[in-house]
C-alpha positions as CSV (number, residue, x, y, z in Angstrom):
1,X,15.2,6.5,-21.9
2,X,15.6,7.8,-18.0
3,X,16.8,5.9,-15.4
4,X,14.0,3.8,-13.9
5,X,16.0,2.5,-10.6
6,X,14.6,3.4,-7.6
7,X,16.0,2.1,-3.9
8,X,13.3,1.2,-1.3
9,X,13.4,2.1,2.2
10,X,11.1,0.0,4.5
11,X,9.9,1.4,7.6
12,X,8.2,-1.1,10.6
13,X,4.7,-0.2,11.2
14,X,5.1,-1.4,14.8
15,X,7.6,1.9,15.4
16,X,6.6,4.4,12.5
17,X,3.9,5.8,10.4
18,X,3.9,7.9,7.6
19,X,2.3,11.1,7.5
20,X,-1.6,10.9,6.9
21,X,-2.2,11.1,3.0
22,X,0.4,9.5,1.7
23,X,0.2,6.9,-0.7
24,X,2.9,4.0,0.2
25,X,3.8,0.4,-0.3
26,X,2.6,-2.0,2.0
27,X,3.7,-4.9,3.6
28,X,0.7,-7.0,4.5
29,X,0.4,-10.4,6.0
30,X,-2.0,-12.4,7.0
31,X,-4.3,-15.8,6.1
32,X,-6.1,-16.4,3.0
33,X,-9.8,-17.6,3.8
34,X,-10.6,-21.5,3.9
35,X,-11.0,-23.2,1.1
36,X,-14.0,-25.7,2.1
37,X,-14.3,-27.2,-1.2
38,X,-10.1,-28.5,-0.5
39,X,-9.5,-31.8,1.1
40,X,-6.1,-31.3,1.8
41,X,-3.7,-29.9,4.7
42,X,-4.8,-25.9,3.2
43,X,-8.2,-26.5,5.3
44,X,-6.6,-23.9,7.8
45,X,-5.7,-21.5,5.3
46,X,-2.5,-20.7,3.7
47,X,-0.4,-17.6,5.4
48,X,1.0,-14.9,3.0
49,X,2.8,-11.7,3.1
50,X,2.7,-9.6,-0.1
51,X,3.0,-5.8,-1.0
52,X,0.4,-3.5,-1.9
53,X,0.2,-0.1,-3.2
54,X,-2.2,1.6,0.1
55,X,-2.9,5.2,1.4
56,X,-2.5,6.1,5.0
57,X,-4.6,8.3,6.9
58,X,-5.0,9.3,10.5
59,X,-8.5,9.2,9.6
60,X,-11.1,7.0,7.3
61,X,-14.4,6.3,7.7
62,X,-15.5,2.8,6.1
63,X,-18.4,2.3,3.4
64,X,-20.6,1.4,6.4
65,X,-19.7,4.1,8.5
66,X,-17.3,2.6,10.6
67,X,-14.3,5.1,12.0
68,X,-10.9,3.7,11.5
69,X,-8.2,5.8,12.9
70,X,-4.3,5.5,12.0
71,X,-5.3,3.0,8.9
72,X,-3.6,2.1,5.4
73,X,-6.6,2.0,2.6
74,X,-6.1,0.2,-0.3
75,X,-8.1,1.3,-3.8
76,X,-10.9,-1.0,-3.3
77,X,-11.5,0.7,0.3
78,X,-10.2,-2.3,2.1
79,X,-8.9,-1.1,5.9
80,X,-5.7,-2.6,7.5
81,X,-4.8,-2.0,10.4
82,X,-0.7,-1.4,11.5
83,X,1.0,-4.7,12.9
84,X,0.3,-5.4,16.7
85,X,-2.6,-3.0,17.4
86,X,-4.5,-4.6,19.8
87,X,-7.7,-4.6,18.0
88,X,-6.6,-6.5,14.8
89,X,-7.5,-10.5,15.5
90,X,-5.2,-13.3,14.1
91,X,-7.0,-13.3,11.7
92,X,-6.8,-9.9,10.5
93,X,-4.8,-8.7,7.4
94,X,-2.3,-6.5,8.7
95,X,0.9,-3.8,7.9
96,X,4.1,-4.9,8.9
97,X,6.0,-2.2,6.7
98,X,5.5,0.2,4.8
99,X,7.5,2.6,2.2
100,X,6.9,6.0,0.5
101,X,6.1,5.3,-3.6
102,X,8.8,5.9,-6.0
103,X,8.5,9.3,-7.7
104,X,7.1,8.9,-11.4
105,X,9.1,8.9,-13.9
106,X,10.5,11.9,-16.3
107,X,11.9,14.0,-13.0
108,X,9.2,14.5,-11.7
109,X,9.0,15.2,-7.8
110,X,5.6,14.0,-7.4
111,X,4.0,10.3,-6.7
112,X,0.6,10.9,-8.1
113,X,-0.8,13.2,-10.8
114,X,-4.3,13.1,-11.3
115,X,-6.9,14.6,-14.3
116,X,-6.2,17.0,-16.7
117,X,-2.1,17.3,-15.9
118,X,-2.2,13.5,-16.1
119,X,-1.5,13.2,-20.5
120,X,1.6,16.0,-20.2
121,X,3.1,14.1,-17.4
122,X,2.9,11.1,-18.6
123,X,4.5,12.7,-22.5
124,X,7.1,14.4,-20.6
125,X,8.1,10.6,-18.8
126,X,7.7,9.1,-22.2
127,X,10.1,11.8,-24.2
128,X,12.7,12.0,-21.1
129,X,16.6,11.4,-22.0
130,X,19.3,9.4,-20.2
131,X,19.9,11.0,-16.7
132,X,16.8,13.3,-16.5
């Protein structure tokens, strides 16, 4: 078995970004939507802050076409916006922090590997010893 500890360093949006590309944790807040169908206290929404695994790029355009510039992108396309950026409403879901992904497993350097490398990888992690 390797050594799965990892330490996490978390950087503030409102003072640092990573380098465009890079895939990173996130630390999002913001307001879940009404629930009209609740008749309780929740009718404003309930507040959260939660981590997600996100890209950040200098550059994306949206699924309608819309340019969004210095913005994390999570898998299902969704754009957030850093913490304090005047264009992101109360409302919005923003970054307050963000860190760089672990490496994978197995001593590798990388954070990603993708197709055909992807089953060797993955067998080397599997079959790596104590301290590799």
């Amino acid at each position: 078995m390797t050594n799965l500890d990892t330490l996490v360093t978390w950087v503030d949006a409102r003072t640092a970004l990573p380098p465009s590309g890079t895939p990173v944790a996130a630390a999002i807040t913001g307001r879940y939507p009404v629930d009209e169908d609740a008749a309780s206290d929740a009718a404003l929404g309930e507040e959260f802050w939660l981590v997600r695994p996100m890209h950040f790029t200098s550059l994306h355009f949206g699924a309608d076409g819309t340019e969004h510039r210095d913005c994390f992108v999570d898998s299902d396309g969704i754009v957030r916006l850093p913490y304090g950026l005047a264009d992101a409403g109360p409302e919005t879901e923003t970054v307050t922090h963000w860190a760089e992904l672990p490496t994978l497993p197995g001593g590798l350097t990388a954070r990603a590997v993708l197709g055909t490398d992807v089953p060797a990888a993955l067998q080397n992690a599997w079959n790596a010893h104590p301290g590799t």
